[in-house]
N, C-alpha and C positions, 0 to 999 in steps of 0.2 A: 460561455463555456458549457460541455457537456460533464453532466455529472460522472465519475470513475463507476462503470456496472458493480462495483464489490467494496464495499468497504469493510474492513476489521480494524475494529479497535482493541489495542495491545496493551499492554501495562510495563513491558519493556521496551525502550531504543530500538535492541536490535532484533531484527524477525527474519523468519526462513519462509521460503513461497515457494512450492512446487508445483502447481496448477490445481490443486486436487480442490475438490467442495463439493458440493450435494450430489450426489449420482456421479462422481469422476471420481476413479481413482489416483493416486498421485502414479500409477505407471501409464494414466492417459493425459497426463497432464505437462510440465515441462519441466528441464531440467532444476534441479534446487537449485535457488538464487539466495543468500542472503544478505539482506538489506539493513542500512544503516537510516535510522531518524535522525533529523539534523533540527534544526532551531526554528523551522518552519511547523515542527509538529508532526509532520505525517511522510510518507515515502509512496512512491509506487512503483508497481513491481509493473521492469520492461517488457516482458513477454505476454502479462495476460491483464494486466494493467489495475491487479487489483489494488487498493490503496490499503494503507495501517494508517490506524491514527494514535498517536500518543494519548490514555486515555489521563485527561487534564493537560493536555500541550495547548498550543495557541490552535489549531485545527480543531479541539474537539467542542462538538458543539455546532460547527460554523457548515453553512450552508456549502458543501463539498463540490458542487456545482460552482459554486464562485472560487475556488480555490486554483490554482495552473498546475498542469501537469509536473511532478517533481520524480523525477527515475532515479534509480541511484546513481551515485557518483557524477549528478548533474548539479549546478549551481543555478539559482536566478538572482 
């Protein structure tokens, strides 16, 4: 698996993603999404695929690269 280009780690469940980070503003970025952490630890956002990770969930820590893509309101 390829690692997610962006990771943030959160200290809340739930997070808001608008595309915005270093040199982007959120008006070039995409619409707000927010996204729900589920019991896997981590979520990632559908449009720019950056990942949250639950900071002390079962993701944090772990090789992000070996983890499968989880979008929201996706199950595995």
């Amino acid at each position: 698996m390829i690692a997610p280009p962006e990771v943030t780690r959160v200290s809340q469940p739930r997070v808001a993603c608008d595309g915005a980070q270093a040199g982007i503003p959120a008006a070039l970025g995409h619409p707000r999404v927010y996204l729900q952490i589920d019991e896997h630890g981590y979520v990632d956002c559908g449009y720019c695929d950056r990942r949250f990770v639950l900071i002390g969930g079962p993701a944090d820590g772990v090789d992000q690269g070996d983890l499968p893509d989880i979008a929201a309101g996706a199950s595995v």
